[in-house]
N, C-alpha and C positions, 0 to 999 in steps of 0.2 A: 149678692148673698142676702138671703131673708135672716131676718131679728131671730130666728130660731135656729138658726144655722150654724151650728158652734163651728169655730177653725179650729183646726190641729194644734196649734200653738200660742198658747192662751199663756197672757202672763197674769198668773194669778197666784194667790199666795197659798191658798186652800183648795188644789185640785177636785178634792171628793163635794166642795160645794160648787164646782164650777157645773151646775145640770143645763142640762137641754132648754130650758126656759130661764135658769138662770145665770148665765157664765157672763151675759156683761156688768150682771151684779156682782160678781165675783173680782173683777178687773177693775169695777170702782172701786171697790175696798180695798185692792192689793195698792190702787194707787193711793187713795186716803192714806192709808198706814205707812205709805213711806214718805207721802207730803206732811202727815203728820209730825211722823218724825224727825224730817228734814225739820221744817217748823219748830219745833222744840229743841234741837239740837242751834240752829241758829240762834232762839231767844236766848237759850242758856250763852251761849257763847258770847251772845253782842252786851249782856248784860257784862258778863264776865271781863270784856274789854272797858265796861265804866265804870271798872275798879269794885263791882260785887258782886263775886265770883260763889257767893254762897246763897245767892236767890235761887230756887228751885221753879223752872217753866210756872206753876200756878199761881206762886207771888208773885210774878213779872208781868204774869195777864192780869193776876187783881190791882198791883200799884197802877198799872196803864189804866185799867179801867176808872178806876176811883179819881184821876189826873183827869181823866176825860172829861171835857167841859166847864170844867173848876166846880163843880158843881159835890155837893157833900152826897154818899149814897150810902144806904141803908146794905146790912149784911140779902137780905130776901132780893135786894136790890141787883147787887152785883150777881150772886145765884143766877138767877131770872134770863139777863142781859150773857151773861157768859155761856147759858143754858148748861149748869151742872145742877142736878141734883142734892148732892151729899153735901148740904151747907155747912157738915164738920171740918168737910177739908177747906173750903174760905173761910172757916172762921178761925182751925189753925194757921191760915196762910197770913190773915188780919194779923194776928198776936203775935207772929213773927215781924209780920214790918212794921208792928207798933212798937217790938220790942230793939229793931235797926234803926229807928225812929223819923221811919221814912213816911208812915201814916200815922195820924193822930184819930180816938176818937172822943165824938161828944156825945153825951146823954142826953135825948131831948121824949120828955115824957118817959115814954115806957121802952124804947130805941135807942139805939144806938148808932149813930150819921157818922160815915167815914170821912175825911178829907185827905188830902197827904199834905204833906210838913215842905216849908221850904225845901230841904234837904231832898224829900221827895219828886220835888219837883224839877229838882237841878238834876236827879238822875234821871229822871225821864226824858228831858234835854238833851243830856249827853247822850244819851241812846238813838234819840233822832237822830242825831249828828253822825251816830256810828254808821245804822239804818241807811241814811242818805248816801252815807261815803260807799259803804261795803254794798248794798243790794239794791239801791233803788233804779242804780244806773243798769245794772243786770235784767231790771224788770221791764226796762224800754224795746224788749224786741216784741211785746207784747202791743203796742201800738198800733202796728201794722198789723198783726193777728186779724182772723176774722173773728176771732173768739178773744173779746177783752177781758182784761180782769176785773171789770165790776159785771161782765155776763158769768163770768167764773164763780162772782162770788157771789152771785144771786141763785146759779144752779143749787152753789154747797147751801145754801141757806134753805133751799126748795128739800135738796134731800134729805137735811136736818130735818124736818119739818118730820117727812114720811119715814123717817128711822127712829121717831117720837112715837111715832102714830104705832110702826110695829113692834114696838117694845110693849106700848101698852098693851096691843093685841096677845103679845108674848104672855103677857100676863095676868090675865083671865084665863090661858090655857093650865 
């Protein structure tokens, strides 16, 4: 079957975009949007099991982020690295886990450097632990794959890359 040769039975989430040059772009996406949402349903839940059950997915990526490396990071910082745009929504997601008192920050100059708080740090623990117990054993049939998960997670980082690129395009039209 050639690249342009659409099959009969496409699983894709938006049939009228599934075209003739584009239907395996179509089949990415249907699969993004439900790993996505596996992914979010999982962080909410593993969180939910380390007793805080009212982090919403973008607090849960921004406390992990800010954890990462012990290192203190700037609101532009985390933005950048998480590659979101609307620094409103980290900067509400911030004042909520400063307000659980999971992240602290400090004013240096004209900035503001995040760190997390002890307290922060032990839930980010407990989550590993959860992490470990509940999915990481699940993710060893990948092993044998010929397709590993750091080729997986290089492709998604490639097509981030060209879904940046067409948005911009999006927008000069």
């Amino acid at each position: 079957m050639s690249e342009n040769t659409k099959p009969q039975n496409l699983i894709v989430s938006s049939r009228h975009l599934a075209s003739e040059g584009g239907w395996q772009a179509s089949e990415f996406e249907y699969g993004l949007i439900i790993a996505y949402n596996g992914f979010a349903r999982w962080v909410s839940r593993c969180m939910a099991a380390t007793g805080a059950p009212n982090l919403a997915v973008l607090e849960v990526l921004v406390l992990h982020h800010i954890n990462h490396r012990a290192r203190q990071k700037r609101l532009t910082d985390i933005c950048f690295l998480l590659n979101i745009e609307d620094a409103h929504t980290v900067n509400y997601a911030l004042k909520k886990l400063q307000k659980a008192e999971l992240v602290k920050g400090e004013k240096i100059g004209k900035e503001i450097f995040y760190s997390v708080t002890d307290k922060g740090e032990q839930l980010c623990e407990r989550y590993r632990e959860i992490r470990e117990q509940c999915l990481i054993e699940s993710l060893k049939h990948f092993e044998n794959s010929p397709q590993t998960l750091s080729e997986t997670a290089a492709v998604l980082r490639m097509m981030s890359g060209i879904y940046d690129q067409a948005a911009r395009a999006a927008s000069s039209i």
